[in-house]
LOTI-482634 format. One line per 10 residues: number of its first residue (from 1); their letters; for each residue x, y, z of N, C-alpha, C, O. Coordinates in steps of 0.001 Angstrom, whole numbers, plus 500000, padded with zeros to 6 digits. Layout:
BEGIN
NUM	A	X Y Z X Y Z X Y Z X Y Z ~ ... .
This chain:
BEGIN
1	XXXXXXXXXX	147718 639246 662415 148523 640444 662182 147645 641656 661891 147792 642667 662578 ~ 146898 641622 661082 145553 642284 660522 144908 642925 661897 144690 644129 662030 ~ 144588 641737 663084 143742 642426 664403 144683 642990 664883 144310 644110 665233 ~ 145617 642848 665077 146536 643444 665799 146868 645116 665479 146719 646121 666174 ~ 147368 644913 664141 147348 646334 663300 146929 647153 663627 147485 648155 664075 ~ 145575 646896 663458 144313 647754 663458 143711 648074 665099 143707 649251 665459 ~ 143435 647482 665633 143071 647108 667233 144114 647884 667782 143719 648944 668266 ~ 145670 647613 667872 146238 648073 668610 146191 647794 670441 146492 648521 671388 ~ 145820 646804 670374 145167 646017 672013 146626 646677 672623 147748 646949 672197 ~ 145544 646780 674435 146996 646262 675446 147204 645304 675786 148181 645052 676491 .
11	XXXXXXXXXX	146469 644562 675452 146749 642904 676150 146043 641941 674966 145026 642367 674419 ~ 146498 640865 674647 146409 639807 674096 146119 638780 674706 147011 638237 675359 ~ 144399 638038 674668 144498 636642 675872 144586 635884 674882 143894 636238 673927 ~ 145365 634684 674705 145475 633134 673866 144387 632745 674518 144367 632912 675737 ~ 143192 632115 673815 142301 630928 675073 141925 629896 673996 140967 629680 673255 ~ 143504 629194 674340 143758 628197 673895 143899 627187 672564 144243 627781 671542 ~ 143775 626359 672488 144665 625499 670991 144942 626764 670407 144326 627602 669749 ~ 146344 626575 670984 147384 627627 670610 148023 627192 669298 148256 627891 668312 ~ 148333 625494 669541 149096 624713 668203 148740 623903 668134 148428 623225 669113 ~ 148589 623517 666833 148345 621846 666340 149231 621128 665273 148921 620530 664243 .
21	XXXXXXXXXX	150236 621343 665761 151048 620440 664985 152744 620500 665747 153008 621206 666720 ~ 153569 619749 665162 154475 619708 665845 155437 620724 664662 155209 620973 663478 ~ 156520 621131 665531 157052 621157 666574 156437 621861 667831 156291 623076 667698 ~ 156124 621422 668799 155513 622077 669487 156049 623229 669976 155710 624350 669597 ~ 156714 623043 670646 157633 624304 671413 158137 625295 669813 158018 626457 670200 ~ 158366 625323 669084 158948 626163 668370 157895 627004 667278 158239 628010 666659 ~ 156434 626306 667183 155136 626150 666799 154515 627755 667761 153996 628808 667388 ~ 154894 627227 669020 154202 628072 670420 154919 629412 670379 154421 630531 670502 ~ 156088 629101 670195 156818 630657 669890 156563 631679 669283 156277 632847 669550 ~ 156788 630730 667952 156477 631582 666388 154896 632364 666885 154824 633576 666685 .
31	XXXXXXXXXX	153982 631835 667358 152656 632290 667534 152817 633535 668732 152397 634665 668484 ~ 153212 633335 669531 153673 634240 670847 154401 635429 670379 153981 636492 670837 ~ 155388 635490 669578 156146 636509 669039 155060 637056 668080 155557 638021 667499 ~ 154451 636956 667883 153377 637907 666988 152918 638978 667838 152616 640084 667390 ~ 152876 638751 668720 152277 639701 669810 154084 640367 670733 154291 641560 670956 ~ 154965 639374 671045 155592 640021 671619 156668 640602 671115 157503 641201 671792 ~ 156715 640387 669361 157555 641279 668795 157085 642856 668590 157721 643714 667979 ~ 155888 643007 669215 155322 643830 668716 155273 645087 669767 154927 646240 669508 ~ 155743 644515 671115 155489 644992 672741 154366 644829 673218 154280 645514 674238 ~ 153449 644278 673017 152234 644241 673241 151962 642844 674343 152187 641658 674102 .
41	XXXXXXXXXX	151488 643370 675416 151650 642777 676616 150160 641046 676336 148971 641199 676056 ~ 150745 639943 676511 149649 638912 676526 150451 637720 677363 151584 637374 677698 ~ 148882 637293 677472 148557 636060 678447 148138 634691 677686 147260 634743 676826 ~ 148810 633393 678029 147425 632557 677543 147045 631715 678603 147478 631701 679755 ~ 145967 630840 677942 145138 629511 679057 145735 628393 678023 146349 628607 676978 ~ 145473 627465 678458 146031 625725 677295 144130 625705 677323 143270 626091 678115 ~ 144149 624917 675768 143171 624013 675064 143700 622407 675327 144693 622109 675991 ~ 142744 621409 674606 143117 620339 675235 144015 620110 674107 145093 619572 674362 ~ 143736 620442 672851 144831 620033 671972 146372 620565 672172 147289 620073 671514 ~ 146535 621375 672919 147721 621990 673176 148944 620951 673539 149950 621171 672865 .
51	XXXXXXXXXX	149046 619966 674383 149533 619323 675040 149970 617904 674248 150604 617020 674823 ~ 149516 617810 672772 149143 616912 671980 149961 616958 671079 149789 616270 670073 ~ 151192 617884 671235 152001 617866 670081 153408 617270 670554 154422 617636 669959 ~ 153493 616351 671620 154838 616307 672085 155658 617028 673101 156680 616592 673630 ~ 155103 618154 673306 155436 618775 675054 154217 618787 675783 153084 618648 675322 ~ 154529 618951 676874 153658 618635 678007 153808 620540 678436 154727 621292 678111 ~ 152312 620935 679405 151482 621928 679137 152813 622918 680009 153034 624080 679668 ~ 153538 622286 681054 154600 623082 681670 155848 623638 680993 156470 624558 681526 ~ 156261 623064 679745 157183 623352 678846 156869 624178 678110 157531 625199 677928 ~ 155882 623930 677581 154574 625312 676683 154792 626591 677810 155519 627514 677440 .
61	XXXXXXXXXX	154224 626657 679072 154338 627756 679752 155998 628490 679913 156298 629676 680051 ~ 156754 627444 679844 158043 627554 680323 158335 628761 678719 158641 629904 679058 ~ 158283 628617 677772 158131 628899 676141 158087 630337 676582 158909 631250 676511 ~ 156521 630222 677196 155690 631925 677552 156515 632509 677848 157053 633419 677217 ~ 156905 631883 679386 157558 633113 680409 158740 633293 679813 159211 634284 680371 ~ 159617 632854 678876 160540 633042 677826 160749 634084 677374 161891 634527 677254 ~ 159356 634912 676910 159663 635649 676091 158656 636968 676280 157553 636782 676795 ~ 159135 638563 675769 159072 639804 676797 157677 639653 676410 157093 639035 675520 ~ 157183 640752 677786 155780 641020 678108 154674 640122 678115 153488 640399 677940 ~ 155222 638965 678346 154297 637636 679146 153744 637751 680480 154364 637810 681542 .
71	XXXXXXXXXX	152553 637775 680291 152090 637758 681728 151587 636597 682051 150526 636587 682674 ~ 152129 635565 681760 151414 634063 682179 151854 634159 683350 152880 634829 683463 ~ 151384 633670 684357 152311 632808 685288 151683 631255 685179 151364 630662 684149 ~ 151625 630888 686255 151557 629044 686859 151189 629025 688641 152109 628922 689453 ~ 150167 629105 688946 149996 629043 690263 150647 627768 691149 150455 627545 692344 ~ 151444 627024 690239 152063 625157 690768 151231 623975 691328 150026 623853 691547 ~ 151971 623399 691435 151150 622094 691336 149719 621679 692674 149007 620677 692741 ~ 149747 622675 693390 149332 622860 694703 147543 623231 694182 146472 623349 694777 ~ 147985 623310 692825 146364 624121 691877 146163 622729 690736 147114 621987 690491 ~ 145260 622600 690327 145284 621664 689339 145329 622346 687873 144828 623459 687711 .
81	XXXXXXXXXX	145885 621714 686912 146080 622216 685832 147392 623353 685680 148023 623652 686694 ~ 147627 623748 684805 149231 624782 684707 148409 625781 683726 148030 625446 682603 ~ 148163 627191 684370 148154 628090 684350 147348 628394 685077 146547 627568 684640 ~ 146694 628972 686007 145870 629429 686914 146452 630639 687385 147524 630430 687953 ~ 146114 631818 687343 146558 633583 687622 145120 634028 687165 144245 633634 686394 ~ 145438 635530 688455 144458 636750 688134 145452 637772 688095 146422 637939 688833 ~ 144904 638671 686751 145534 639716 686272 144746 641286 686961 143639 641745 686682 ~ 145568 641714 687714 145156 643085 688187 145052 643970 687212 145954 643851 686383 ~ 144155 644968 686957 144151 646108 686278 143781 647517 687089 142727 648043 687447 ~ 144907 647787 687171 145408 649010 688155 143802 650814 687347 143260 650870 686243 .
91	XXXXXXXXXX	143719 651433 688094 143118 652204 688186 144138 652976 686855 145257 652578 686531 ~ 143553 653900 686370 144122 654999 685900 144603 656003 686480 145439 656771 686003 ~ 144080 656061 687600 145334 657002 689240 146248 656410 689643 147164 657058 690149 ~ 146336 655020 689570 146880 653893 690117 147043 653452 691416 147983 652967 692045 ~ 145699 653786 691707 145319 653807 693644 144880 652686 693540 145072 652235 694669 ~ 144307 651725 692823 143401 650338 693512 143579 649499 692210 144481 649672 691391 ~ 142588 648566 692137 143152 647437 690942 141475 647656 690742 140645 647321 691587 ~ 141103 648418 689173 139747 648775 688657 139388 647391 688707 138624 646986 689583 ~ 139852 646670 687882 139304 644775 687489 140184 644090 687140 141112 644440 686411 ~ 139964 642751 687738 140661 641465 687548 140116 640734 686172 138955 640808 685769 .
101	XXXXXXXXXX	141097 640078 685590 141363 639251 684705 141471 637600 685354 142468 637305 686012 ~ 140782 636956 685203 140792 635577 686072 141360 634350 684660 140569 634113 683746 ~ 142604 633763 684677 142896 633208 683548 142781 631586 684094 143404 631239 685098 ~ 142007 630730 683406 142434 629185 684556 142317 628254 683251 141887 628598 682150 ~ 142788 627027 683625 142929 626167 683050 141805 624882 682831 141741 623920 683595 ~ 141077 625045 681820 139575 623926 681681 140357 622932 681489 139471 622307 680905 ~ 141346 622126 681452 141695 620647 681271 141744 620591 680299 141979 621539 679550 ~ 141444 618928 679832 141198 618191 678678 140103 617425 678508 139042 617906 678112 ~ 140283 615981 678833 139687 615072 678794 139307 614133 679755 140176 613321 680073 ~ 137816 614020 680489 137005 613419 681197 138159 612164 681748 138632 611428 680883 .
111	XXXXXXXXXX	138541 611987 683094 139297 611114 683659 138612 610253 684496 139121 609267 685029 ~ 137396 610634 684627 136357 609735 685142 135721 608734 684431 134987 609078 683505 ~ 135889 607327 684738 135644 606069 684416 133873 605946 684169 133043 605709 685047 ~ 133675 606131 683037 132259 605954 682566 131498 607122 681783 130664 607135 680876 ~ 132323 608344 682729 131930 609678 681595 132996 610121 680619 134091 610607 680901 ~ 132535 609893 679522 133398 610361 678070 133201 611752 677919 132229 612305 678434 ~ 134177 612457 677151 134182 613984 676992 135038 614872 677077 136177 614672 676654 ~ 134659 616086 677663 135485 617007 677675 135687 617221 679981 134759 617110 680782 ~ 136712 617430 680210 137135 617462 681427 136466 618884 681992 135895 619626 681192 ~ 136555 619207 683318 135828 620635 684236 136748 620957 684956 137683 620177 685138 .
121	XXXXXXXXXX	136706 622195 685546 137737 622820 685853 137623 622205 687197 136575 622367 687821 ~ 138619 621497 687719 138220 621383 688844 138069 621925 690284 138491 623078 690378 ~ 137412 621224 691828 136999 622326 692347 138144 622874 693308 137729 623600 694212 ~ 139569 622638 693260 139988 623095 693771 140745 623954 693042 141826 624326 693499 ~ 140334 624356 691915 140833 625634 691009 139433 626520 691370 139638 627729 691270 ~ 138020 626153 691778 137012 626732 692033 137242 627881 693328 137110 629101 693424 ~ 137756 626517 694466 138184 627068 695560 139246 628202 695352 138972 629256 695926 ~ 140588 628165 694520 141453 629089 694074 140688 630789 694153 140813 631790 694859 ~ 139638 630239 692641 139225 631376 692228 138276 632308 693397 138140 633526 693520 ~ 137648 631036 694248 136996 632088 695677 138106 632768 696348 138047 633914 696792 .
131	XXXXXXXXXX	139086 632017 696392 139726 632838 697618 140667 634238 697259 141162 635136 697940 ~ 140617 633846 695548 141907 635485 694955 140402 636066 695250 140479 636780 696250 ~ 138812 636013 694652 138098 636852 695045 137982 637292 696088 137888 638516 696173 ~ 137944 636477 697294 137809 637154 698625 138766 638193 698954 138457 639185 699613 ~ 140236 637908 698375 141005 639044 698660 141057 640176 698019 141307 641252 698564 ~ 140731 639956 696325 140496 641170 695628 139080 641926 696689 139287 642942 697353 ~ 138162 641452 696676 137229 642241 697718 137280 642810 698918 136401 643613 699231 ~ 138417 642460 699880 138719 643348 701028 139683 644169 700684 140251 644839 701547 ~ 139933 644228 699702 141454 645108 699333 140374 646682 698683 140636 647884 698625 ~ 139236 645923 698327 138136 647132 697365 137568 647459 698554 136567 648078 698193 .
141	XXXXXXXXXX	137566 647441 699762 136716 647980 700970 135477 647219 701291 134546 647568 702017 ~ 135677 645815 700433 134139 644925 700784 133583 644911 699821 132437 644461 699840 ~ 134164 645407 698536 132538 645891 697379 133562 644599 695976 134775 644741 695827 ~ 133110 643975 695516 133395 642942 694530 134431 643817 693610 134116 645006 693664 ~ 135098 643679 693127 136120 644338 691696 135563 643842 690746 135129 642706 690941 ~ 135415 644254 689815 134109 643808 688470 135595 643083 687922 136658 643643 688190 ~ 135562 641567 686995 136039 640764 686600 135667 640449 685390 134508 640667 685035 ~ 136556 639901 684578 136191 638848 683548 136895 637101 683743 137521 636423 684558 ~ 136631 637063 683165 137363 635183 683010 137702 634721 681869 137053 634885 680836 ~ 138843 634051 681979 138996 633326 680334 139769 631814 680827 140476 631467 681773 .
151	XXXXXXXXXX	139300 631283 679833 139407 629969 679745 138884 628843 678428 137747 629080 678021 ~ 139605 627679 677759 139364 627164 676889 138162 626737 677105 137423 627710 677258 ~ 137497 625562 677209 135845 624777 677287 135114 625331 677815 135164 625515 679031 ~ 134160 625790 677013 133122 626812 677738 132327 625788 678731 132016 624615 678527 ~ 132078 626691 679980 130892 625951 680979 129646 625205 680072 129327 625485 678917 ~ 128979 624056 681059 127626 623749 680567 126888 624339 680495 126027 624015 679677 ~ 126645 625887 681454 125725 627159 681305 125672 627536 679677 124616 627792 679098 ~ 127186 627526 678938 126712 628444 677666 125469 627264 676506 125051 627649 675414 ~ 125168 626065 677045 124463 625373 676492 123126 625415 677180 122182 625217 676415 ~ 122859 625596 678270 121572 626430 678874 121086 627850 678980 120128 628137 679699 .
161	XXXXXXXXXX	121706 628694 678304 121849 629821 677870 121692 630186 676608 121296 631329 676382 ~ 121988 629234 675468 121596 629298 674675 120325 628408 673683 120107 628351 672472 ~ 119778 627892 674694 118534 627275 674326 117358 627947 675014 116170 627737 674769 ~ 117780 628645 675762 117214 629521 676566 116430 630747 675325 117295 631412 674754 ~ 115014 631066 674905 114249 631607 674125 114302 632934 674612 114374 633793 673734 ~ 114285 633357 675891 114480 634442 676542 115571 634898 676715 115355 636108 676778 ~ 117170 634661 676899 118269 634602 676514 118783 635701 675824 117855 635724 675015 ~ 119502 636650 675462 119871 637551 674480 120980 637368 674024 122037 637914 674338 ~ 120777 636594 673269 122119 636482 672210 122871 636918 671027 122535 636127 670145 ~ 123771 637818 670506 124108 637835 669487 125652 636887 668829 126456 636416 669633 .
171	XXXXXXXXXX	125779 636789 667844 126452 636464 666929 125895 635111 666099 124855 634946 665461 ~ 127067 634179 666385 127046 633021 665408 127038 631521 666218 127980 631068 666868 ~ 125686 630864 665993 125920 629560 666366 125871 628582 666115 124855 628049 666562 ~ 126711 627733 665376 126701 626216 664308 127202 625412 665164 128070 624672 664702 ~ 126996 625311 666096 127521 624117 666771 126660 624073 668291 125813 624919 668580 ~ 126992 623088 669064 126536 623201 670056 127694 623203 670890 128742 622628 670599 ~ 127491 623861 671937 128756 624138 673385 128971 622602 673622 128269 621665 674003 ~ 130501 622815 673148 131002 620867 673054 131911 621521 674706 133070 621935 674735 ~ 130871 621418 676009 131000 621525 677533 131275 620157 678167 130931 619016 677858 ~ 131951 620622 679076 132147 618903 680061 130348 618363 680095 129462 618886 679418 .
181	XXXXXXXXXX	130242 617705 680647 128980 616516 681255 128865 616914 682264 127774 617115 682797 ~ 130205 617172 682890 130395 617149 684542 130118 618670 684772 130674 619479 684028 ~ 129213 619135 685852 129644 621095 686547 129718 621119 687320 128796 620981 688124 ~ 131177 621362 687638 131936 621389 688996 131379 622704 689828 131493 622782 691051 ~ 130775 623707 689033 130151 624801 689805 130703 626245 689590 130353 627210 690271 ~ 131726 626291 688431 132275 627346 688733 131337 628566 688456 131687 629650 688924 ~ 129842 628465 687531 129357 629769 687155 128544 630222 688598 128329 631415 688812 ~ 128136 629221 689517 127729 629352 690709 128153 630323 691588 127570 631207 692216 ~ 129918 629768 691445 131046 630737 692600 131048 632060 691789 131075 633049 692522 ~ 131026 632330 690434 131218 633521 689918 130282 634369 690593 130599 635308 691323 .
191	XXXXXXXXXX	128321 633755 690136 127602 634581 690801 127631 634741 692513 127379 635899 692849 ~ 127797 634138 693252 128038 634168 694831 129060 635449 694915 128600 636534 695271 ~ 130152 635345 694656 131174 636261 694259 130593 637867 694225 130687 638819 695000 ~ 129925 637639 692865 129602 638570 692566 130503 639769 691888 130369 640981 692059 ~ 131385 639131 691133 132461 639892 690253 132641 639488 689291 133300 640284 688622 ~ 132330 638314 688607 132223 638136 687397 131170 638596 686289 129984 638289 686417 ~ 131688 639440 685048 130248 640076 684622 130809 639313 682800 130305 639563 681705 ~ 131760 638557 683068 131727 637703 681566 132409 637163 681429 133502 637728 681387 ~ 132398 635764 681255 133376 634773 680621 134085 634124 679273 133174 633467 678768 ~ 135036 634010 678598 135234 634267 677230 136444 633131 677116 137380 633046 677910 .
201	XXXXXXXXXX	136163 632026 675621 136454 630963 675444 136651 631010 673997 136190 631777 673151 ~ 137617 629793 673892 137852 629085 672550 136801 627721 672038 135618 627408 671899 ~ 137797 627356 671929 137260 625593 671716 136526 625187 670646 136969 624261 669967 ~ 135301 625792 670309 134162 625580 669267 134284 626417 668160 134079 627629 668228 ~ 134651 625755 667010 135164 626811 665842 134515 627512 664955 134913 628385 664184 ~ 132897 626800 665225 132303 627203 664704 131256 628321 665448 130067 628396 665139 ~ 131792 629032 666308 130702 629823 667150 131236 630951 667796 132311 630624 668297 ~ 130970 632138 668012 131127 633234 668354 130583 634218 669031 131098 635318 669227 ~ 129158 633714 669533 128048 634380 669849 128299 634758 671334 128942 633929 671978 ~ 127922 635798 671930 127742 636139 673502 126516 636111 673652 125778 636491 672743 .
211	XXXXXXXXXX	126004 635625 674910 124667 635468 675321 124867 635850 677126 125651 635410 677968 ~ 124294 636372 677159 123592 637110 679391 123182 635591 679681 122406 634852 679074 ~ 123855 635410 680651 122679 634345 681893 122749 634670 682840 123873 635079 683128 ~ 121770 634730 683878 121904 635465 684829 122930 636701 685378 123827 636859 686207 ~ 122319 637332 684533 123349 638863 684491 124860 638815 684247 125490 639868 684349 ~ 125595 637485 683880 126943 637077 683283 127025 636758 681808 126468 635784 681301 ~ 127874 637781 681049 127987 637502 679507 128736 636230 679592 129732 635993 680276 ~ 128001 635338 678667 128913 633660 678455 129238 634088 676898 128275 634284 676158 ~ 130590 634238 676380 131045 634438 675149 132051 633563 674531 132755 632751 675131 ~ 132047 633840 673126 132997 633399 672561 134022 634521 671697 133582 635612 671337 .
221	XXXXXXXXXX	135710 634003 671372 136692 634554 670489 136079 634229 669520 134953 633797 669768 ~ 136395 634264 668388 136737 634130 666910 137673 633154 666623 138680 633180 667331 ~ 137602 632242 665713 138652 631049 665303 139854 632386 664627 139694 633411 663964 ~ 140687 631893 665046 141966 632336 664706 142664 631108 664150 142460 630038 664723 ~ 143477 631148 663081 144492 630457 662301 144074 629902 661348 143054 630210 660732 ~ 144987 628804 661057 144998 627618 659753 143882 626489 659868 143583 626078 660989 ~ 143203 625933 658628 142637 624681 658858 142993 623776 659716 144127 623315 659842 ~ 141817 623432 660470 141624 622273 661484 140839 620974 660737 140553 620785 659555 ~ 140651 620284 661773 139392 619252 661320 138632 620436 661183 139512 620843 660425 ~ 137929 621250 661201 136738 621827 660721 137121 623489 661195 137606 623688 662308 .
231	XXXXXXXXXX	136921 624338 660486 136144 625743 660562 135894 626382 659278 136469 626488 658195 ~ 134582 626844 659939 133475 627845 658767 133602 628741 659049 132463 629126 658788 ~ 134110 629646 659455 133787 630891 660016 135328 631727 659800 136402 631284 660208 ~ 135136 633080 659035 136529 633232 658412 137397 633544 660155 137008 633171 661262 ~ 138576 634305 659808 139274 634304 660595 139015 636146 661961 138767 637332 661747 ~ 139196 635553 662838 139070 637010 663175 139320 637003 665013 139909 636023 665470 ~ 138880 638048 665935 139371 637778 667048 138170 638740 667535 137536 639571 666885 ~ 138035 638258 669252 136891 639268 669920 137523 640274 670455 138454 639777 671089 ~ 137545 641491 670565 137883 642319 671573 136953 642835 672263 135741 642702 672091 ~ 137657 643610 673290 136953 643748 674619 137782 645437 675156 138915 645915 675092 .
241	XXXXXXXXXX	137077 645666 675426 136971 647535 675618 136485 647863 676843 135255 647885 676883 ~ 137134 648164 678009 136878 648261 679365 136591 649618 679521 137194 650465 678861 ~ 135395 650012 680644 134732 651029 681039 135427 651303 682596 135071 650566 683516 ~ 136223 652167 682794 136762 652653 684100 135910 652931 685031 135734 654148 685090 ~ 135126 652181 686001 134285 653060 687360 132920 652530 686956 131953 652966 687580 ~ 132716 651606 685947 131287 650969 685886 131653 649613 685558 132795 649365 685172 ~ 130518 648455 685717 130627 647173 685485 130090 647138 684113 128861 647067 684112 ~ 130427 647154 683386 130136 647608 681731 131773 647719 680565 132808 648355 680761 ~ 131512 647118 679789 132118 646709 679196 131722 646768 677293 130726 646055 677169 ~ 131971 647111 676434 132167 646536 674454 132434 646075 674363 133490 645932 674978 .
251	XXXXXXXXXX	131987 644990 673443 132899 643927 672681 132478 644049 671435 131480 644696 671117 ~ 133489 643202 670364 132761 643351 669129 133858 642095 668643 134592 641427 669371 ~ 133729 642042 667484 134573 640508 666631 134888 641301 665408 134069 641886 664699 ~ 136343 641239 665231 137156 642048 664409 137653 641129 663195 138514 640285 663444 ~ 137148 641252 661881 137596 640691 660893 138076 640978 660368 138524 642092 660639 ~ 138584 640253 658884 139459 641208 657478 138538 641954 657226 138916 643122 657131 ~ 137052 641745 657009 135960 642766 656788 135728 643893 657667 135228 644950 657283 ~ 136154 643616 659028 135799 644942 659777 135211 644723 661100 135567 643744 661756 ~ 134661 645247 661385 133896 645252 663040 132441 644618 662654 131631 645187 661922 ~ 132254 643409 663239 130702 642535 663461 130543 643055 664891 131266 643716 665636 .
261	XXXXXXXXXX	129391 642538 664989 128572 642271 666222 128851 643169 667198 128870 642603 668291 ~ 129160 644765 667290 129319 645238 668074 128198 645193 669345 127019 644974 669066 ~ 128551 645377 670543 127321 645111 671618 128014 645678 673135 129171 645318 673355 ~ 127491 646342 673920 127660 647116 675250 126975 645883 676259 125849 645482 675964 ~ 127714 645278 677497 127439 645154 678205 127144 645910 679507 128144 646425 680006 ~ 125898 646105 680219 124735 644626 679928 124048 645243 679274 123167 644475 678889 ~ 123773 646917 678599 122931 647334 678098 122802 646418 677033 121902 645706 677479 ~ 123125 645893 675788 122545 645090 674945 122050 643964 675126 121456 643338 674248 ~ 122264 643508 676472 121196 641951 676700 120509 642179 678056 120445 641452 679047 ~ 120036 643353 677818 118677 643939 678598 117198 643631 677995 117024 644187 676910 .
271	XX	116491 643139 678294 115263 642947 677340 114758 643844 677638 114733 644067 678848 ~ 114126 644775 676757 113257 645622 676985 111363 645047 677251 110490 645884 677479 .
């Protein structure tokens, strides 16, 4: 309520464990109306705990599109996982779409017989995400639409990225990127692409830090809510501050204390 207040966002992304406890569906609401009693336009992705309270991840969405200024959709079953959408962000003339919002669904849990863990997006949500790019790019005259991404389980990159000594990282890191085993490839298609300039996740409660890898910010939100099995880290949320007509972007992590870690992409993980 506090980020909200103060922030005043146009958009709200959930990325994910939305709820942990039951009732589920009525759990998912109460949380959703925080934002949409307010008019304030949001989206979410599912965590793996989401699905764990007694509804299944299509009833949760069904919840969303329920209620005003939801922009979830569900790309259907033709996509793997339930939520998969890119969010246009129209120009301030309102001639072209400045940048896409890429929202997809990281799964759950490793379904492959021998690897334990956390599940990968799979590649025909990969394929998805090439082909809305290919069209966002002929619609821009050939030239990429600068993007972000959100999604619950951060890639295996943010764990080679951050062991990485050369690396520029700020914030907070007590944990290690609890990432699939498996990489289906998606930070690959981002760079090929060439429109993704940052990706931004839940999952790890104890971590918050953004770090550059190959010219893509790999970030984290802020734990938001009530005791879990574990969080250290008080409560708070990342925002994100878009630059009209450049691939550049602010972020910072908004607490009861105030503004941390402010930082300009890519100027702050430029090494000098």
């Amino acid at each position: 309520n506090q980020v909200l207040d103060e922030e005043k966002p146009d958009l709200v992304i959930f990325t994910g464990d939305i709820i942990y406890s039951q009732p589920a569906v009525e759990n998912l609401r109460n949380v959703l109306k925080t934002v949409s009693d307010r008019e304030i336009p949001f989206s979410i992705v599912f965590g793996n705990h989401d699905f764990e309270q007694g509804a299944p991840r299509e009833e949760l969405m069904k919840v969303a599109e329920s209620l005003p200024y939801n922009l979830s959709v569900d790309e259907g079953p033709e996509v793997s996982g339930v939520g998969n959408y890119a969010l246009a962000v129209r120009s301030s003339d309102g001639q072209k779409d400045a940048l896409v919002l890429y929202c997809l669904d990281s799964n759950a849990y490793s379904s492959i017989e021998g690897v334990e863990g956390y599940d990968y997006i799979k590649h025909d949500q990969v394929d998805w995400y090439r082909t809305q790019s290919d069209a966002f790019t002929e619609r821009n005259g050939g030239t990429p639409v600068p993007s972000l991404a959100f999604f619950h389980i951060p890639l295996p990159e943010y764990n080679q990225a951050a062991a990485d000594e050369n690396a520029q990282l700020y914030g907070i890191r007590r944990e290690k990127a609890c990432a699939p085993p498996l990489n289906s490839g998606l930070f690959t298609a981002f760079k090929e692409k060439g429109d993704v300039m940052g990706t931004f996740v839940g999952h790890d409660h104890d971590n918050d830090y953004a770090v550059c890898w190959y010219g893509v910010l790999l970030a984290y939100g802020r734990f938001t809510g009530g005791p879990t099995e574990y969080n250290h880290l008080p409560n708070g949320a990342r925002v994100i501050e878009l630059s009209e007509g450049s691939r550049s972007f602010t972020t910072w992590i908004r607490t009861k204390a105030g503004v941390e870690q402010p930082t300009v992409y890519p100027d702050s993980f430029v090494k000098e």
